[in-house]
Backbone as a chain_set.jsonl record, in Angstrom:
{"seq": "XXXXXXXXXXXXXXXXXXXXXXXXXXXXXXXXXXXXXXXXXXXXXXXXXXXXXXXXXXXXXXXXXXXXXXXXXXXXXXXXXXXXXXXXXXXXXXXXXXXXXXXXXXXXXXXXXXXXXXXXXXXXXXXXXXXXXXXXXXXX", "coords": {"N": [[-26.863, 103.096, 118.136], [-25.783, 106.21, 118.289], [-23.758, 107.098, 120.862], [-23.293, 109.703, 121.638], [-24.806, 111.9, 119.686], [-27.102, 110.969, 119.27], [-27.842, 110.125, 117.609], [-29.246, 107.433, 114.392], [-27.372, 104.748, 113.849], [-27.362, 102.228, 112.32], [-30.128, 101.152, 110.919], [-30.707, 98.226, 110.389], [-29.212, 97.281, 112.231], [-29.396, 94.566, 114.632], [-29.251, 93.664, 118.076], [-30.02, 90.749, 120.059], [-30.589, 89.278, 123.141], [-29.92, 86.723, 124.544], [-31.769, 84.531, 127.659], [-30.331, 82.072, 128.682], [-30.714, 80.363, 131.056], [-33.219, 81.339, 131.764], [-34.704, 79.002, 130.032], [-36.898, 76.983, 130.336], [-38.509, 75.024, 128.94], [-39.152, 71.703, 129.101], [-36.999, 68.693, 128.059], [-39.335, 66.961, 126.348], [-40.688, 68.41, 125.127], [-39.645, 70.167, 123.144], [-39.616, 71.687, 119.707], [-38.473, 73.286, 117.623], [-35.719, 74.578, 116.144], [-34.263, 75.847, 117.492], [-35.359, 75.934, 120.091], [-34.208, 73.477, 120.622], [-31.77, 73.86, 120.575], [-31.209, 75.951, 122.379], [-32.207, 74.379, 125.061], [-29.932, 72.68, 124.747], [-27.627, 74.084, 125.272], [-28.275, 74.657, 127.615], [-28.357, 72.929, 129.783], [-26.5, 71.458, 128.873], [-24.175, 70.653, 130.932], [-25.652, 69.278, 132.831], [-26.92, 66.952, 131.734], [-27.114, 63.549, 131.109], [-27.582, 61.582, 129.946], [-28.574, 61.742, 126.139], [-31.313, 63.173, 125.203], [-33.886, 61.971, 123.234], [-34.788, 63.498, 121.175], [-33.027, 65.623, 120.611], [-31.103, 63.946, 119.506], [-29.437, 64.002, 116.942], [-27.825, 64.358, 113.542], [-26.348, 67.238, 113.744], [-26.141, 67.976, 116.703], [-25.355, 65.722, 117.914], [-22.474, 66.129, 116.852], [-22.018, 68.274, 117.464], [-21.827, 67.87, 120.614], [-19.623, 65.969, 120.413], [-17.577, 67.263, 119.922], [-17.905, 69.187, 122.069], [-17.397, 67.215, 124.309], [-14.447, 66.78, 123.496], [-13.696, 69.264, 124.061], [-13.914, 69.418, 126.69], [-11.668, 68.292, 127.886], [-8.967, 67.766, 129.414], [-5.82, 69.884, 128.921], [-3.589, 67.832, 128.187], [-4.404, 65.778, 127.708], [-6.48, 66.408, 125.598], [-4.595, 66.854, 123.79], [-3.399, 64.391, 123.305], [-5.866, 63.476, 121.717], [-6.113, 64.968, 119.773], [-3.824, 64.339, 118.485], [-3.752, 61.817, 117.712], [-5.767, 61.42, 116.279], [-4.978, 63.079, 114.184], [-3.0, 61.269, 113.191], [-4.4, 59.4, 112.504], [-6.281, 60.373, 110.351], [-4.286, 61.344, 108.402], [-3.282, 58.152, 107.478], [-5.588, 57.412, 106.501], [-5.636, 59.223, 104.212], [-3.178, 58.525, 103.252], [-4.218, 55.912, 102.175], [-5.983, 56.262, 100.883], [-4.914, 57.852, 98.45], [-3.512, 56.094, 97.678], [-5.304, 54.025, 96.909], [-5.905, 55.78, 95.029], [-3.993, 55.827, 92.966], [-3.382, 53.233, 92.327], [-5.906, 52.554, 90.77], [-5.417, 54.638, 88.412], [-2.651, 53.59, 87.673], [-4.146, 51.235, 86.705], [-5.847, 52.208, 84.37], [-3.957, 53.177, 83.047], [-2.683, 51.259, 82.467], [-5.016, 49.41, 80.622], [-5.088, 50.999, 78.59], [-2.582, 50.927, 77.053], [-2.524, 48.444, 76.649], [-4.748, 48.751, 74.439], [-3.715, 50.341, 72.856], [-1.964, 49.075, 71.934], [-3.292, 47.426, 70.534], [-4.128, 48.39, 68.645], [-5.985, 50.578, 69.301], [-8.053, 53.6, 68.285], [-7.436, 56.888, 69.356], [-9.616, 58.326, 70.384], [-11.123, 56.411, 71.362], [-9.635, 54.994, 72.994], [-8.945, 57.254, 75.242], [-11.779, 57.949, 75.705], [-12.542, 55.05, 77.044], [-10.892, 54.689, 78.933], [-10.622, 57.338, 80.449], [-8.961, 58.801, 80.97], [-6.419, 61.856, 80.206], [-5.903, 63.826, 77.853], [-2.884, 64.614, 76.913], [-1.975, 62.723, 79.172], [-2.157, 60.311, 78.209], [-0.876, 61.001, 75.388], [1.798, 60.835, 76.973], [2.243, 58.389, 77.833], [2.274, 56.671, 75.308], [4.479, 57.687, 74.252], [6.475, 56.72, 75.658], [6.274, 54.619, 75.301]], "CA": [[-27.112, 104.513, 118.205], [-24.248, 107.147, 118.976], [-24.103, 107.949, 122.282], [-23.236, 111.538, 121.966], [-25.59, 112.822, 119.221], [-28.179, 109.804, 119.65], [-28.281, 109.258, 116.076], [-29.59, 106.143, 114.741], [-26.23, 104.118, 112.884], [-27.558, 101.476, 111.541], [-31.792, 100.871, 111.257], [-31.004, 96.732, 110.856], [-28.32, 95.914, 113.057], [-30.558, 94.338, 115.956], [-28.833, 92.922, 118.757], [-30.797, 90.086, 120.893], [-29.983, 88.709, 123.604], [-30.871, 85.023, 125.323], [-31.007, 84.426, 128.837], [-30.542, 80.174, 128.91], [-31.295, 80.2, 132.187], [-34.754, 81.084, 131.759], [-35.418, 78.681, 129.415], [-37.151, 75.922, 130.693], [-38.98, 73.993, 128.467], [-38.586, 70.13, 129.065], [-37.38, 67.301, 126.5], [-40.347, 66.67, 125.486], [-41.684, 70.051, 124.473], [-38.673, 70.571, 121.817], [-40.108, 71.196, 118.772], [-37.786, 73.952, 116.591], [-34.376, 74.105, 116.184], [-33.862, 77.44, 118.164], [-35.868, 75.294, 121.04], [-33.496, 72.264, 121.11], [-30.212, 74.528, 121.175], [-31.782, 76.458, 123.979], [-32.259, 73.291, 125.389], [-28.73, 71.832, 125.05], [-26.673, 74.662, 125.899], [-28.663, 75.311, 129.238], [-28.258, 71.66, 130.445], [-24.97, 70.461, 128.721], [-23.892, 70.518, 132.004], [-26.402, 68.025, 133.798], [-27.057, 65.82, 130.837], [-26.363, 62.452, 131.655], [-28.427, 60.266, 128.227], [-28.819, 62.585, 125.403], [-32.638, 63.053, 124.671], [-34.006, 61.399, 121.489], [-35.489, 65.301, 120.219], [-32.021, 66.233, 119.914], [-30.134, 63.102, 118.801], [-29.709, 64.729, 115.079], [-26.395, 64.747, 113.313], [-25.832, 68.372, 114.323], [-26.378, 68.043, 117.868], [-24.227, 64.701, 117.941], [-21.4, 66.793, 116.337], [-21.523, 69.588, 119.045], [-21.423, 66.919, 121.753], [-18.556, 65.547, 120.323], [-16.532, 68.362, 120.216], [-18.253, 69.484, 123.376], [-16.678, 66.177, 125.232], [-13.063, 66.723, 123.533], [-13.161, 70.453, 124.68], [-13.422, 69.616, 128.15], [-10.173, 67.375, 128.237], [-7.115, 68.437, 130.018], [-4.654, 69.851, 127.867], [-2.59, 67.043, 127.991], [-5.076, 64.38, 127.149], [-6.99, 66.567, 124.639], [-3.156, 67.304, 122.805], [-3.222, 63.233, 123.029], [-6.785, 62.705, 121.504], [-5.955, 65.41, 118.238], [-2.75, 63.824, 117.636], [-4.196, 60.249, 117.15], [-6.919, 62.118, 115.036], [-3.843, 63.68, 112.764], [-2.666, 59.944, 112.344], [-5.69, 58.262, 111.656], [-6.847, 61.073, 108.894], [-2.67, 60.658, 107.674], [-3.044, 57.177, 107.191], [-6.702, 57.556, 105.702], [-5.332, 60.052, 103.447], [-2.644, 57.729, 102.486], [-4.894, 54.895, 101.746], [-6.892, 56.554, 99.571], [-3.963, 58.005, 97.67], [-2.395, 54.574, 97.198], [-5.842, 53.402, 96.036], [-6.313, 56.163, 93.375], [-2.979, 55.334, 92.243], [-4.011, 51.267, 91.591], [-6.75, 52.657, 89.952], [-4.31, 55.423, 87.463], [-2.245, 52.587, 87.096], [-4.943, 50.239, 86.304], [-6.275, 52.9, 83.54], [-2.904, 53.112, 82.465], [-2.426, 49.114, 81.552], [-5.971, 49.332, 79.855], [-4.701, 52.014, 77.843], [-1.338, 50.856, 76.797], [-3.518, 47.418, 75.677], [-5.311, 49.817, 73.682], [-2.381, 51.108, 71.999], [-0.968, 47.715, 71.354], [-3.967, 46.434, 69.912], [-4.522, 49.657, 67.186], [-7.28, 51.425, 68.969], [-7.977, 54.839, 68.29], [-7.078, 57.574, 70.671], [-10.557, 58.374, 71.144], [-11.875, 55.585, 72.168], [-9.251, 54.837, 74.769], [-9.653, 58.503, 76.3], [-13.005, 57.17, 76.787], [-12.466, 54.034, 77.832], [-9.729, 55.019, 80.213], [-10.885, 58.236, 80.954], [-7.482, 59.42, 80.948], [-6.321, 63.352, 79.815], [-4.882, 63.633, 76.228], [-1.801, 64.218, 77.683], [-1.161, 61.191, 80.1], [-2.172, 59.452, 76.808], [0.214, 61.095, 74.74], [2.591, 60.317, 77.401], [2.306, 56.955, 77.957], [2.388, 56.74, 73.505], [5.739, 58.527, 74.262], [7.402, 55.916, 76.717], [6.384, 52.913, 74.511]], "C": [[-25.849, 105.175, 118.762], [-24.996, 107.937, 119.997], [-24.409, 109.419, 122.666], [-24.092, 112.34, 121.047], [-26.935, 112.005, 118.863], [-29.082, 109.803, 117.964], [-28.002, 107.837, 116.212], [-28.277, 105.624, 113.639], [-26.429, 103.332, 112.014], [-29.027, 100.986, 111.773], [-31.658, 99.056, 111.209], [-30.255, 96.013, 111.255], [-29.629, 96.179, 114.699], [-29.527, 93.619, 117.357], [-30.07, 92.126, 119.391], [-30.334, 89.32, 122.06], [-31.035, 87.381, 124.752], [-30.739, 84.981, 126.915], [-31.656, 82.993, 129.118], [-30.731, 79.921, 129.948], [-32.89, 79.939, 132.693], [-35.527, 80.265, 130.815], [-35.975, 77.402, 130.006], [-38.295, 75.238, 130.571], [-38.187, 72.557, 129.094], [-37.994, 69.478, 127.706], [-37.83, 67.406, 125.7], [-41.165, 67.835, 124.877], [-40.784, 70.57, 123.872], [-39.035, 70.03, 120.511], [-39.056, 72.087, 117.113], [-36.637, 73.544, 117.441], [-34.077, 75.183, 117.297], [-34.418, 76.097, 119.271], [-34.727, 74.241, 121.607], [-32.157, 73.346, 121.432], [-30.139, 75.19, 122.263], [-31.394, 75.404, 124.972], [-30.928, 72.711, 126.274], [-27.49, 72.806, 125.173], [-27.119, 75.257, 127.819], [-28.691, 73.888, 129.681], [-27.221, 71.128, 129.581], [-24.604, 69.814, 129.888], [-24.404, 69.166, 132.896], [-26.695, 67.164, 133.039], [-26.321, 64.62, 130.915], [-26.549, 61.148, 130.463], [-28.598, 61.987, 127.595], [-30.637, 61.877, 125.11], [-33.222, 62.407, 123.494], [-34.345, 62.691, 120.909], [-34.255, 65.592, 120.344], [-31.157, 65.221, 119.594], [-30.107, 62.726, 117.364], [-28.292, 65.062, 115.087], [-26.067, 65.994, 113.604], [-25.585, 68.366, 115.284], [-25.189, 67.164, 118.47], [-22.674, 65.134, 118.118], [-20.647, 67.49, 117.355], [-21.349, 68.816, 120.15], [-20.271, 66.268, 121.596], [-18.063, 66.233, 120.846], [-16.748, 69.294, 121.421], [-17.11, 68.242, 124.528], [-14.977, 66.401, 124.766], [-12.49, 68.124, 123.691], [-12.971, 70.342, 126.356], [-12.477, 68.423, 128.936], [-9.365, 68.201, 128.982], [-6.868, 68.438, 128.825], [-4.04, 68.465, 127.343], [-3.125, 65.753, 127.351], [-6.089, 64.813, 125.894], [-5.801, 66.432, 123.209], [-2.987, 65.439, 122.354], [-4.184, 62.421, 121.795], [-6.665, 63.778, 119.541], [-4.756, 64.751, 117.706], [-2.845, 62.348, 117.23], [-5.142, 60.229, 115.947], [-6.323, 62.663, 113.936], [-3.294, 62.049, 112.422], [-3.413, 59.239, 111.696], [-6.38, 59.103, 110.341], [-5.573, 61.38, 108.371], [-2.956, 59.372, 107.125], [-4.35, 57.096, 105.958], [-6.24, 58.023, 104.537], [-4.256, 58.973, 102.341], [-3.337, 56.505, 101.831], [-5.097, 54.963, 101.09], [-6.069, 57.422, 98.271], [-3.501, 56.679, 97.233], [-4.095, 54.124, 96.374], [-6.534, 53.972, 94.523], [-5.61, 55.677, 92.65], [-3.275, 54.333, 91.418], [-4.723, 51.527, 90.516], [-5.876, 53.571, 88.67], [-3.785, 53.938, 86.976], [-2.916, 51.639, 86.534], [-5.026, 50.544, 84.496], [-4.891, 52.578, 82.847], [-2.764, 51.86, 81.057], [-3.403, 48.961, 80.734], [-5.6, 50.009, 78.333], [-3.555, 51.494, 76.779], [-1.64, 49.11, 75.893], [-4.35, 47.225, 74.468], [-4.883, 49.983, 72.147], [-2.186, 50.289, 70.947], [-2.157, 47.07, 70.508], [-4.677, 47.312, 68.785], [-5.423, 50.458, 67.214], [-7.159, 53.012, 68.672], [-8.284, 56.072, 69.287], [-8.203, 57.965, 71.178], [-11.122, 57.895, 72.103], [-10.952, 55.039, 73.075], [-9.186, 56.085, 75.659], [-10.819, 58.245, 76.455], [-13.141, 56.082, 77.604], [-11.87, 54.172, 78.94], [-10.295, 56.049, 81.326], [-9.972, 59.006, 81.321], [-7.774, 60.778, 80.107], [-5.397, 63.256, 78.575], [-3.54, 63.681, 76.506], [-1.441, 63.252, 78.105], [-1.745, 60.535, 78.959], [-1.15, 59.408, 76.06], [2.026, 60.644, 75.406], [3.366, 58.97, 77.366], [2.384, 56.567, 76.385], [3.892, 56.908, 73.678], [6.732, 57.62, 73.939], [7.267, 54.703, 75.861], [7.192, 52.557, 73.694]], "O": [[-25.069, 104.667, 119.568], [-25.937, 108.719, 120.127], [-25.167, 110.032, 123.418], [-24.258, 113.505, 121.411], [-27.772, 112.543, 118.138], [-30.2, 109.609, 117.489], [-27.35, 107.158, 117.005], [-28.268, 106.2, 112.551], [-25.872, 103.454, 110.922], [-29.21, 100.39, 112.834], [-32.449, 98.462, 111.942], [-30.151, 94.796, 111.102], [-30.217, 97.058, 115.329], [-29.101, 92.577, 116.858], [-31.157, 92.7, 119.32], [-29.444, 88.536, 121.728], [-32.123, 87.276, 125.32], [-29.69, 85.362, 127.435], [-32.777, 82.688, 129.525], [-31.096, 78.746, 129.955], [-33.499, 79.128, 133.392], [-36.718, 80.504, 130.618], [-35.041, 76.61, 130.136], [-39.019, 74.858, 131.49], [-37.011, 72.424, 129.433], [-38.413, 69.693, 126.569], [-37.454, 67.748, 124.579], [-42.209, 67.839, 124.225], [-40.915, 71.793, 123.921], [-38.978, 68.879, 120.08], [-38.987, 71.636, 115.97], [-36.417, 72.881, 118.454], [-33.25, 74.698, 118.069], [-33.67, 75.123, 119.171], [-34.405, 74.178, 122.794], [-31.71, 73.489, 122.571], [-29.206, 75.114, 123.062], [-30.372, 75.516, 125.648], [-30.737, 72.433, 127.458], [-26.367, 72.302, 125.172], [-26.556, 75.88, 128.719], [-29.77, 73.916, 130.273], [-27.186, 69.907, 129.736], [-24.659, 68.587, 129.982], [-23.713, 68.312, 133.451], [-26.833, 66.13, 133.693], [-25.094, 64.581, 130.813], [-25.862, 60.15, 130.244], [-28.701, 63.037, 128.23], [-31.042, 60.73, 124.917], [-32.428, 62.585, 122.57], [-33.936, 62.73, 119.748], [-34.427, 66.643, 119.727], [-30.081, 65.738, 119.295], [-30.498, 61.727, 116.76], [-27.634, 65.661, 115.937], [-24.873, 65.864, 113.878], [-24.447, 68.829, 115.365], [-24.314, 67.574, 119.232], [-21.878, 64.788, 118.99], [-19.525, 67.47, 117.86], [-20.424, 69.27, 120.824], [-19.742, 65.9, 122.645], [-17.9, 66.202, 122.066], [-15.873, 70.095, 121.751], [-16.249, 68.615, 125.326], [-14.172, 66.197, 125.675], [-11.292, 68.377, 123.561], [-12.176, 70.952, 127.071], [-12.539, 67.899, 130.049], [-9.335, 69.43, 128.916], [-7.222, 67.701, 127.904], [-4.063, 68.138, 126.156], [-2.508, 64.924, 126.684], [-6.544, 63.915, 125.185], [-6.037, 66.065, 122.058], [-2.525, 65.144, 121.251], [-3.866, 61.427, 121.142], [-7.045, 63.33, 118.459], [-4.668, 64.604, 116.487], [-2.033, 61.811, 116.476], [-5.281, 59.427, 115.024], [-6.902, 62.774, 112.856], [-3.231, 61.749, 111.23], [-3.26, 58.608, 110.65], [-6.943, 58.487, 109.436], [-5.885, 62.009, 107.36], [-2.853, 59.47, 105.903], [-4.147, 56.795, 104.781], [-6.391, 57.226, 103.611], [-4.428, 58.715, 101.15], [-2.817, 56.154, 100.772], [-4.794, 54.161, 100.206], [-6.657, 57.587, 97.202], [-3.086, 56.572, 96.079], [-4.009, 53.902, 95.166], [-7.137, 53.458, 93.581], [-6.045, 55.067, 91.673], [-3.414, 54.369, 90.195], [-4.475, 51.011, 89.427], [-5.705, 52.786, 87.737], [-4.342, 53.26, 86.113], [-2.259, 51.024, 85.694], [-4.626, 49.806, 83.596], [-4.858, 51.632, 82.061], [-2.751, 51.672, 79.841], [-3.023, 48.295, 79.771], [-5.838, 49.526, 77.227], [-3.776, 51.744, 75.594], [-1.109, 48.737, 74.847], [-4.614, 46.245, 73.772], [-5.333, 49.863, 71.007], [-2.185, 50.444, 69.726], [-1.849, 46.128, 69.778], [-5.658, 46.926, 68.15], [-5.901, 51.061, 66.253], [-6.078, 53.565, 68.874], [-9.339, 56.133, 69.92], [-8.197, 58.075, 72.404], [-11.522, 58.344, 73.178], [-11.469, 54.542, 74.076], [-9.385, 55.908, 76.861], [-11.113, 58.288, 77.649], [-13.73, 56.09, 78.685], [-12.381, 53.738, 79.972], [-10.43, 55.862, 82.535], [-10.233, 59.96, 82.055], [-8.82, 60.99, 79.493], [-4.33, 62.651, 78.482], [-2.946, 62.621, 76.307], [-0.51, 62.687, 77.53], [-1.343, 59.451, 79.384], [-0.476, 58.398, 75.856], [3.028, 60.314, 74.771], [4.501, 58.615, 77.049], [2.886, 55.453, 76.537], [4.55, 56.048, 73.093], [7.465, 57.461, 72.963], [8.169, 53.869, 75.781], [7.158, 51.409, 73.252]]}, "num_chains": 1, "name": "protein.A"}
C-alpha cells in the first residue's frame, strides 16, 4: 500500500512472515515439507544426529552446504578447490571416454566402408552424422 495516499499497489503481493523461534513442534510430529524446514532451520544449530523425518535428498543437500558454509575462509577456499579438481578430472574422464567410444564408431565405420556397405546402414550402425561419415570417406 502507498504510504501517502494509502492506495492499494498490488491486491496479490502478500508478504508473510515466520517467526522459527516459535516453532516448536518435535521430530516426531514432522509431517509436511513446510513443517520439516521449520524444523531444520530453527535447530540447525543444536542438531547433533540428523532426524530420520528429514533425512531426504533435499535436506541432506542443505546440510551439506550448510557444513561447508560454516568453514573458515581459508579451509572452505581449500575444500572448493579440491571440488574444482575432482569435477576437472571427472570431466576429463568422461571426455577421454566419449572419445574411445567416437573413435570406436569411427573403426566400425571405416570397416563398413572397406567392406561395401551402404552409407545408410553404417549411419545407423555407427550412429555417426553424415558428415563425420563423409569425412572419414574423404581421408581414406
Amino acid at each position: 500500500m502507498d504510504t501517502e495516499t494509502c492506495e492499494l499497489f498490488y491486491s496479490k503481493l502478500t508478504y508473510i512472515y515466520i517467526e522459527v523461534p516459535k516453532f516448536k513442534k518435535s521430530a516426531e510430529e514432522l509431517f509436511t515439507l513446510f513443517d520439516k524446514w521449520l524444523f531444520l532451520l530453527g535447530n540447525l544449530t543444536f542438531l547433533e544426529r540428523i532426524p530420520p523425518q528429514i533425512q531426504e535428498q533435499l535436506f541432506m543437500k542443505f546440510l551439506d552446504r550448510a557444513e561447508v558454509a560454516k568453514l573458515i575462509d581459508e579451509d572452505r577456499y581449500k575444500y572448493e578447490r579440491s571440488l574444482k579438481v575432482y569435477r576437472d578430472d571427472l570431466l576429463v574422464m568422461n571426455t577421454a571416454r566419449e572419445e574411445g567410444r567416437f573413435l570406436e564408431r569411427l573403426e566400425i565405420a571405416r570397416r563398413l566402408i572397406e567392406n561395401g556397405a551402404e552409407t545408410q546402414l553404417i549411419l545407423s550402425v555407427t550412429g555417426l552424422t553424415f558428415d563425420e561419415l563423409a569425412e572419414l570417406k574423404a581421408s581414406l
